[in-house]
C-alpha positions in Angstrom: 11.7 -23.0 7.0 8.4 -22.2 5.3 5.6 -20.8 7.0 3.3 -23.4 8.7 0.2 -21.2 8.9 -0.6 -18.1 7.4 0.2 -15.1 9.6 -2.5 -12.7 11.4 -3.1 -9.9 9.2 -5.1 -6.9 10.6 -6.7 -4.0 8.4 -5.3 -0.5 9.9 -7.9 2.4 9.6 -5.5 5.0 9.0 -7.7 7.9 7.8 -10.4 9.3 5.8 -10.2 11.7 3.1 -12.5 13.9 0.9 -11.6 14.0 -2.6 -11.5 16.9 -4.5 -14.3 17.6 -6.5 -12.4 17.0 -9.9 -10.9 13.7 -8.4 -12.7 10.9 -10.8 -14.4 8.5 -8.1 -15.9 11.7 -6.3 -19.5 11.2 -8.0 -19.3 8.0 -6.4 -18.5 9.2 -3.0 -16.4 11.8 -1.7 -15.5 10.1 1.4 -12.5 7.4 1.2 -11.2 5.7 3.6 -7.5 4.9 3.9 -6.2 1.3 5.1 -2.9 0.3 6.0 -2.0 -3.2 7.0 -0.1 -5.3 9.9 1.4 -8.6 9.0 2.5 -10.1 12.4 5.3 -12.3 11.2 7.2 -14.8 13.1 9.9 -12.7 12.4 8.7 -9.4 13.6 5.3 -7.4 12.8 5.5 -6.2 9.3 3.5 -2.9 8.3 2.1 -2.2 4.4 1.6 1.1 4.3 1.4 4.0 6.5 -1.3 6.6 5.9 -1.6 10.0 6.0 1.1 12.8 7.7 0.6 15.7 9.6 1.5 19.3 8.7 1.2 19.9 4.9 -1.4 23.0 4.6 -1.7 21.4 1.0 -3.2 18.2 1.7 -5.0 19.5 4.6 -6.9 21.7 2.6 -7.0 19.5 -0.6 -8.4 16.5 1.0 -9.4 17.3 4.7 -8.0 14.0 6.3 -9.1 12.3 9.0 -6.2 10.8 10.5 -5.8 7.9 13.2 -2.1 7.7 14.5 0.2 5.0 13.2 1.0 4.3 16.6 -2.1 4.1 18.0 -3.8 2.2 14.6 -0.6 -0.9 15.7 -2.1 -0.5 19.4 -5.6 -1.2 18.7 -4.3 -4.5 17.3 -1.7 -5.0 19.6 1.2 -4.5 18.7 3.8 -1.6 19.6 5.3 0.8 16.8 8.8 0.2 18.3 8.3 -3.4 17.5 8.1 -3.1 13.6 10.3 -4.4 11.4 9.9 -3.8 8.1 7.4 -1.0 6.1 6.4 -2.3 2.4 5.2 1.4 0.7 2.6 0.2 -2.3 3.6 3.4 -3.7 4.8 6.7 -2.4 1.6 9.0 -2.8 0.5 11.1 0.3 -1.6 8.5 1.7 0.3 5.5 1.8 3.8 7.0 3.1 2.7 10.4 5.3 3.7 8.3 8.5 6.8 6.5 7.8 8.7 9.2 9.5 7.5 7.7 12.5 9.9 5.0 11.9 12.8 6.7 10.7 15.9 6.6 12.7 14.9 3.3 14.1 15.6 -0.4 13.1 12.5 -0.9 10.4 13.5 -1.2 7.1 11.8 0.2 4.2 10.8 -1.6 1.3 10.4 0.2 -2.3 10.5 -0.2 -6.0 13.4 1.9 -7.4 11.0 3.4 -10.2 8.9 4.7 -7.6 12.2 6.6 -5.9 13.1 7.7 -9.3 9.5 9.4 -9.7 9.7 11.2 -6.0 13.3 12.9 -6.7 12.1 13.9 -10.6 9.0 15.3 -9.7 8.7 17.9 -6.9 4.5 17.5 -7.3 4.6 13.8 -7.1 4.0 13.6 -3.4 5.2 15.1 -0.4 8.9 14.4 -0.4 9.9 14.4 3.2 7.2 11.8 4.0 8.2 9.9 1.1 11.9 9.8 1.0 12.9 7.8 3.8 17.2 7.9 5.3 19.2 5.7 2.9 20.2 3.6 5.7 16.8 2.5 6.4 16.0 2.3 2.5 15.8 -1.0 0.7 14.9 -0.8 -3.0 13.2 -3.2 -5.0 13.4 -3.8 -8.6 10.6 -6.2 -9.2 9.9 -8.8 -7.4 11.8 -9.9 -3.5 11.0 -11.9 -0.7 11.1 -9.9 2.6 10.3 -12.4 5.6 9.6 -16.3 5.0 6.4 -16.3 3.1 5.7 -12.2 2.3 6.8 -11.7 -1.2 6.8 -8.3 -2.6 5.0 -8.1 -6.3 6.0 -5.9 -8.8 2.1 -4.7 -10.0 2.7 -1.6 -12.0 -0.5 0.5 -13.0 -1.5 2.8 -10.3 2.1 3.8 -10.4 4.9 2.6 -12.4 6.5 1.6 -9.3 3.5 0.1 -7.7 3.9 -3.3 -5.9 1.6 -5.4 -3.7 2.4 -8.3 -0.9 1.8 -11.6 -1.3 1.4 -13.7 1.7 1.6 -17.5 1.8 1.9 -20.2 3.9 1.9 -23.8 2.3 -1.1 -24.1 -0.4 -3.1 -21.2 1.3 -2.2 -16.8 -0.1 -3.5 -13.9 0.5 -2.3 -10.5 -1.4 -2.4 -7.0 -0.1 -3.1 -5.5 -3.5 -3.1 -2.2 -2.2 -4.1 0.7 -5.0 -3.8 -2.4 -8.0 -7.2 -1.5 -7.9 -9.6 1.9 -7.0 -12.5 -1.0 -6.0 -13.3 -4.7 -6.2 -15.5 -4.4 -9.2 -12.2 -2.9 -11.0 -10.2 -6.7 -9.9 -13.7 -8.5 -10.9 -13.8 -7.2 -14.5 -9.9 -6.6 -14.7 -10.5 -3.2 -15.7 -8.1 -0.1 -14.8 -10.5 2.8 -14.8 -9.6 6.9 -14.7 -10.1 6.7 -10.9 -7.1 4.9 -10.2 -4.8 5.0 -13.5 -4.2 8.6 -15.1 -5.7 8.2 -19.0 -2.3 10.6 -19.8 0.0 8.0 -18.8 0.8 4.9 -20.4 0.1 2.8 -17.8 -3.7 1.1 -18.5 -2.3 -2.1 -19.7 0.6 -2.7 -17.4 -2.7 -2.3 -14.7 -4.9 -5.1 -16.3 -1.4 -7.3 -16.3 -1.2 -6.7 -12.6 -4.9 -7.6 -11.9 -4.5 -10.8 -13.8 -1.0 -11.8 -11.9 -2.5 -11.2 -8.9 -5.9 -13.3 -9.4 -3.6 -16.2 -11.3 -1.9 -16.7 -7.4 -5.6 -17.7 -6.9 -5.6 -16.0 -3.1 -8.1 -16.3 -0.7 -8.7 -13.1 -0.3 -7.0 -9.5 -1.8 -7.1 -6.4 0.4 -7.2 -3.3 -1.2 -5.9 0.4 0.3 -9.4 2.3 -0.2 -12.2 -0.5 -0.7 -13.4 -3.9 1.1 -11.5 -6.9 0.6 -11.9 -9.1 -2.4 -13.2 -12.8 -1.6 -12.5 -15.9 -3.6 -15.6 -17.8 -4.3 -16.1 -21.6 -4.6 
């Protein structure tokens, strides 16, 4: 049965981190927050995303994080980690899979695009593989697009990532998207543009990034939520 009404969705603040001087957005700001996100499904609560770890002298240093608790981020909105049923990773940089492991042995499964495994277990400096890498029994990977609860549809939207994908949420006529990193800010999903702060000019990636703009605005949501910048409203 389709979903009557659109689920509640709730913005985690999962941390803040300072980019490193070379980063490309730090002229713009050095400070960046980091946003996770709770669907609470009929089904069971549903979490995009899961922020920053603990205990990697690397990113400590690197990026000085600010980090609020996964746990503690569901509390705030009510809802208790052992409840979770399902993890959607946008991708499987530092900051949007350093707390999985707070899930892992449990019941929550984890949903991922194959290409973005493949890039974890081919490149050591890809991320930090033990936050990334979650047990194969809890592992469920995506190649493209797949529907994961009655109206939350995972979208392939390469760019950021080859393997990057972004949530669609619908409920009759009405959709909302967790884009995730599709885009650095909402000017970048206003001008469909994929700039040097969220695509790498080395890789071959700034065209599949415009493409995944464009499939996201043609769902014609009512609003896009983004991992490191406010939401994106539609007008009219």
């Amino acid at each position: 049965m389709a979903l009557r009404s659109l689920p509640r969705l709730e913005r985690l603040d999962l941390a803040v981190v300072d980019l490193p001087e070379r980063h490309p957005a730090a002229s713009a700001s050095r400070s960046v927050p980091v946003y996770g996100y709770l669907i609470d499904h009929p089904d069971g609560p549903i979490v995009v995303d899961t922020g920053v770890g603990l205990g990697n002298a690397f990113i400590d240093e690197a990026y000085r994080p600010q980090r609020t608790g996964l746990e503690q981020a569901l509390a705030a909105v009510r809802v208790d980690l052992r409840d979770i049923v399902a993890v959607v990773n946008s991708h499987l940089h530092f900051d949007h899979c350093g707390q999985n492991e707070v899930l892992y042995g449990g019941h929550a499964s984890f949903y991922v695009q194959r290409a973005e495994i493949e890039t974890v277990e081919a490149d050591p400096f890809y991320t930090v593989t033990e936050w990334a890498l979650m047990p194969s029994a809890q592992r469920r990977v995506v190649d493209g697009d797949e529907v994961v609860a009655e109206g939350i549809t995972v979208l392939a939207t390469p760019g950021h990532t080859v393997g990057h994908q972004s949530v669609l949420i619908e409920a009759g006529e009405e959709r909302m998207i967790i884009g995730a990193q599709a885009v650095w800010n909402t000017i970048e999903f206003e001008n469909e543009e994929a700039s040097e702060a969220n695509v790498d000019p080395v890789d071959d990636l700034r065209e599949a990034a415009v493409e995944s703009i464009r499939r996201l605005k043609a769902f014609d949501p009512r609003v896009v939520h983004f991992s490191h910048c406010p939401p994106h409203h539609r007008t009219g």
